[in-house]
C-alpha positions as CSV (number, residue, x, y, z in Angstrom):
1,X,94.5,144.6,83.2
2,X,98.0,146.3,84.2
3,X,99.0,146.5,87.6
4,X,102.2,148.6,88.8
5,X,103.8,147.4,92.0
6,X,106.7,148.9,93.9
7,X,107.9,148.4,97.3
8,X,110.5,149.6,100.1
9,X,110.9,153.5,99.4
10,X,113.0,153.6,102.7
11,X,112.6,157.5,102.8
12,X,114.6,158.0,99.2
13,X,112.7,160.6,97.7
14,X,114.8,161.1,94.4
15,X,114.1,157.0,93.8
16,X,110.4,157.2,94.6
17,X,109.7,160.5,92.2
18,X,111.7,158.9,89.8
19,X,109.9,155.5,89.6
20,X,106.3,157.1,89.9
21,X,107.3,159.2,87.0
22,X,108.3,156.1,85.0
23,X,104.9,154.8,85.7
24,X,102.8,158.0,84.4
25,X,105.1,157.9,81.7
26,X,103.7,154.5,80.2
27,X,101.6,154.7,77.7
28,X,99.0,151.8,78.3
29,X,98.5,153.4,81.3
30,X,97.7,151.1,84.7
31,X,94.3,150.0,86.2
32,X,96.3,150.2,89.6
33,X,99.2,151.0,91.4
34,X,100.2,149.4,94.7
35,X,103.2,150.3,96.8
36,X,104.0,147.2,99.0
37,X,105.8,149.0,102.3
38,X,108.5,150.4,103.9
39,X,107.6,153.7,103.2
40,X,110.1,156.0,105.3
41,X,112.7,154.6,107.9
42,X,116.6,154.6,107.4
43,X,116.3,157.6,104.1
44,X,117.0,161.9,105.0
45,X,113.1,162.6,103.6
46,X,110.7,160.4,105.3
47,X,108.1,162.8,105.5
48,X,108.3,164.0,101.9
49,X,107.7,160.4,100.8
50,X,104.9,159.9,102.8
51,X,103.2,163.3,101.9
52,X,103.6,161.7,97.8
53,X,102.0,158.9,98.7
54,X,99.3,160.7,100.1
55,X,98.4,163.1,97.5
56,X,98.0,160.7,95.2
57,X,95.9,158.1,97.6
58,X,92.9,158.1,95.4
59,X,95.3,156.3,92.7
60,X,98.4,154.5,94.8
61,X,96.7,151.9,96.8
62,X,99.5,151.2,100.1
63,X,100.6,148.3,102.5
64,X,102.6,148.3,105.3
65,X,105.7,147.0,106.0
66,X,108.4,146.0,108.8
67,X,109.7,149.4,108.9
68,X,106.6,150.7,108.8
69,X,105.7,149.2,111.8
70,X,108.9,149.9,113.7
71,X,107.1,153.8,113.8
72,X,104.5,152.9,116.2
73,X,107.3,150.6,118.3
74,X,110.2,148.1,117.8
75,X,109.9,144.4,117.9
76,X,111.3,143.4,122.0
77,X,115.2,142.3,120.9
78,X,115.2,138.2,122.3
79,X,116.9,138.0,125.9
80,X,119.7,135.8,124.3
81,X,120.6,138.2,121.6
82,X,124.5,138.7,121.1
83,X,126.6,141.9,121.4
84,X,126.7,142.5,117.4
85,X,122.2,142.2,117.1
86,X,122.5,144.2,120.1
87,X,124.2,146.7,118.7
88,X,122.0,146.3,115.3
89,X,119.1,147.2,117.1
90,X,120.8,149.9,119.0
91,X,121.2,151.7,115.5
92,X,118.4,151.6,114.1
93,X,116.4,152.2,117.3
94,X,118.0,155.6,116.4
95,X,117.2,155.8,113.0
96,X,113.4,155.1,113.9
97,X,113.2,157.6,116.7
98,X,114.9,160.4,114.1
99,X,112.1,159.4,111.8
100,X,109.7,159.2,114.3
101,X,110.5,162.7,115.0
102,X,110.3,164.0,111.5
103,X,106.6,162.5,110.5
104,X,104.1,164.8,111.7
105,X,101.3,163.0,113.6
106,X,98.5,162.6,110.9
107,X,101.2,161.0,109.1
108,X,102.5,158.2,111.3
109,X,99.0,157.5,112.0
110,X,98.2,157.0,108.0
111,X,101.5,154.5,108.3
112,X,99.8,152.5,111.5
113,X,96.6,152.3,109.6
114,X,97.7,151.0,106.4
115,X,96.4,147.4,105.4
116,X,98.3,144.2,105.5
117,X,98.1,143.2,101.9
118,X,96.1,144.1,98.4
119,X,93.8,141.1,96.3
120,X,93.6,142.1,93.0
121,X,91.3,139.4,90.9
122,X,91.3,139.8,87.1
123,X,88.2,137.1,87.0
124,X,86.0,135.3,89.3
125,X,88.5,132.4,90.1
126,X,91.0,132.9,93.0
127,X,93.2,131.2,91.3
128,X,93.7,134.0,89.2
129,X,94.7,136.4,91.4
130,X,97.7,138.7,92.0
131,X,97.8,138.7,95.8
132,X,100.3,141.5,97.1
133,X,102.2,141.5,100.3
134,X,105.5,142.9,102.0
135,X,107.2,139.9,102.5
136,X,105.3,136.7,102.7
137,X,101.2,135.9,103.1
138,X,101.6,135.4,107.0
139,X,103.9,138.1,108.3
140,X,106.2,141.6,107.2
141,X,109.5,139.8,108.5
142,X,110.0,136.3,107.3
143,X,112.1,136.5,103.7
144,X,110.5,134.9,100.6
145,X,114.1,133.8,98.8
146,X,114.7,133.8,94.9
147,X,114.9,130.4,93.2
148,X,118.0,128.3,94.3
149,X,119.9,128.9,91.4
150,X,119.8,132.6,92.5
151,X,120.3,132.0,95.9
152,X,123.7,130.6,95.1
153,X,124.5,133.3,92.9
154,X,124.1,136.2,95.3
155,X,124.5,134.2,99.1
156,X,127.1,131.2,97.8
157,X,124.2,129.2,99.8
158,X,121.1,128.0,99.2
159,X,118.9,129.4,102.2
160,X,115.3,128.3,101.5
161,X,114.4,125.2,99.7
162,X,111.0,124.9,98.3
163,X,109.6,123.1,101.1
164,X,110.1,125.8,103.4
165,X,108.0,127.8,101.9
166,X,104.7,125.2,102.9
167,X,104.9,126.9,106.1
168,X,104.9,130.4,105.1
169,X,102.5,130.2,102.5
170,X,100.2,127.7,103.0
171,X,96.9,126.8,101.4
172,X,96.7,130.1,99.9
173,X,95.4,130.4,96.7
174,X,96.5,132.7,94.0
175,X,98.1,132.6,90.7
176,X,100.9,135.2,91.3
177,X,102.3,136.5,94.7
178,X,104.1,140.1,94.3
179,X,106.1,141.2,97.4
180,X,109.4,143.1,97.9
181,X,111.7,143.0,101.2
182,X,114.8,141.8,100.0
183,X,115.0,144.2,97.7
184,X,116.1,141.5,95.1
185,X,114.2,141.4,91.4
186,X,113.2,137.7,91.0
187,X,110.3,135.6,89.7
188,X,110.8,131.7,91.9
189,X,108.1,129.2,90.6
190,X,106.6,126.8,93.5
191,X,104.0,124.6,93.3
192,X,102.1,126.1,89.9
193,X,102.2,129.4,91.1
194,X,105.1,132.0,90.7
195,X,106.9,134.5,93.2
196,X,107.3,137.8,92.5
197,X,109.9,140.0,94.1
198,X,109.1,143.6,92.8
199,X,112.3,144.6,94.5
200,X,113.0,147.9,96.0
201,X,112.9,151.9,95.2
202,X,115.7,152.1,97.6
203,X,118.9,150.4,98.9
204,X,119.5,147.5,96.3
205,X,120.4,144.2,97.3
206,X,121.6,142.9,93.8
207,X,124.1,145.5,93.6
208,X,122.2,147.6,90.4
209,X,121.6,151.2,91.9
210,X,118.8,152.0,89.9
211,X,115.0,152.2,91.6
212,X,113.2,149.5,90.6
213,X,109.4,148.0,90.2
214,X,107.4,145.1,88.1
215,X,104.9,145.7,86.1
216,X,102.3,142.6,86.0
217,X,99.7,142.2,82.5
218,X,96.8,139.9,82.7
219,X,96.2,139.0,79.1
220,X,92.8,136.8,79.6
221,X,94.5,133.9,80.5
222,X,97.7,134.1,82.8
223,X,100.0,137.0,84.4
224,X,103.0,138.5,82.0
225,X,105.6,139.9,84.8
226,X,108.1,143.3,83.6
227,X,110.7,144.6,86.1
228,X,111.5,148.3,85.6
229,X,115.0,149.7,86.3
230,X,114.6,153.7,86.8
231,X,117.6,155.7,87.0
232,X,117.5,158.7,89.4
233,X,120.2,161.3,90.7
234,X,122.1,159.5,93.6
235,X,123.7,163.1,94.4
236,X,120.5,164.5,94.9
237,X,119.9,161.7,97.7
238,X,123.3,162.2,99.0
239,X,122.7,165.8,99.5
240,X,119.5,165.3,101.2
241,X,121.5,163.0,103.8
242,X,124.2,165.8,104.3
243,X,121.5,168.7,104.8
244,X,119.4,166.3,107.3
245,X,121.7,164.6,108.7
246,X,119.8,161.5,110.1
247,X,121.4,159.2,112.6
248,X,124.3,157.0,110.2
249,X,124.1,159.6,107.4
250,X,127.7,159.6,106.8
251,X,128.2,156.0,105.8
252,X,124.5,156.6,103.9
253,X,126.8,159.3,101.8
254,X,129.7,157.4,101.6
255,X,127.5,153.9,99.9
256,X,125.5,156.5,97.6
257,X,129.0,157.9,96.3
258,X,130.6,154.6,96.1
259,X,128.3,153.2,93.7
């Protein structure tokens, strides 16, 4: 069994045609493909990437994610929120309503009735399982970090020790969790099971600029884990920004050509 998984599209159409290519390109073919959210808000083609998802919806099973959410209405900003969240929110308040906008109705309501996560089970034991979410089992908003080590590496910090993650997970059973959200490729082992992030289509957050997605193998016994790195045209995505012209668009441009 061969499962692709990719997650947080973020309206970049050039990084989304570019990684579903990759996966019709290889050769052992899949027995599913799962995008895992964030499907359209803060990229120039929202509504292109949601019309690919949907023609292919008998084969590209979808979740939902934060973002995803945000298109039916944002989370109420906490009465004690300072000047700079304020201002945060204020932004991509504007970004959501552009989107908004842009996604004809049939559309936002295929995002508002996407499911909140995708079992796949290779045998009759849960334990087994590859259980796929956006961010963590109990919410699209709480961040899953990488393993310590990593944490250090990219934040100078360690942010989540293992036992935070009792909370957040629980007494869920499944042999590999796959998620994306921080748009970080990392496999954290914790408590016998390990923690997938498939990392992100769109805006990298390891500093690689490639699209990228896992591939997971069940070979009888146990889960082998792949992360793909795609390469697509960062111009193209660029140009889409400069002909839309979403709310932000110029420092979008600017990030794209810096990179």
């Amino acid at each position: 069994m061969r499962i692709a998984v990719f997650s947080d599209v973020h309206g970049n159409l050039s990084g989304l045609d570019a990684v579903l290519a990759d996966i019709d390109a290889q050769e052992a073919g899949f027995d599913e493909i799962v995008f895992a959210g964030d499907l359209c808000v803060f990229g120039p083609r929202p509504d292109a990437c949601v019309a690919r998802l949907r023609e292919r919806e008998a084969e590209i099973a979808s979740i939902y994610g934060n973002a995803d959410k945000w298109i039916s209405g944002l989370p109420l900003l906490a009465e004690d929120a300072d000047a700079e969240e304020r201002l945060r929110w204020e932004r991509v308040s504007n970004v959501v309503d552009w989107t908004r906008e842009v996604l004809p109705p049939m559309d936002r309501a295929w995002l508002d009735e996407l499911p909140f996560h995708r079992r796949i089970s290779p045998t009759v034991n849960p334990r087994d399982d590859l259980f796929i979410v956006h961010a963590n089992p109990n919410n699209v908003d709480d961040v899953i970090y990488p393993d310590t080590a990593l944490q250090k590496e990219l934040f100078g910090e360690v942010r989540q020790k293992d036992d935070a993650l009792d909370a957040m997970i629980g007494d869920l059973v499944f042999s590999v969790l796959a998620f994306g959200h921080l748009h970080v490729p990392s496999v954290r082992r914790w408590r016998g099971v390990r923690l997938v992030n498939v990392a992100s289509v769109s805006r990298p957050g390891d500093g690689d600029t490639r699209a990228k997605y896992a591939i997971f193998t069940w070979d009888g016994t146990s889960w082998a884990v792949e992360h793909r790195y795609v390469e697509y045209d960062l111009e193209a995505e660029a140009a889409a920004y400069e002909q839309r012209q979403p709310p932000g668009w110029e420092k979008e441009v600017e990030s794209l050509r810096q990179r």
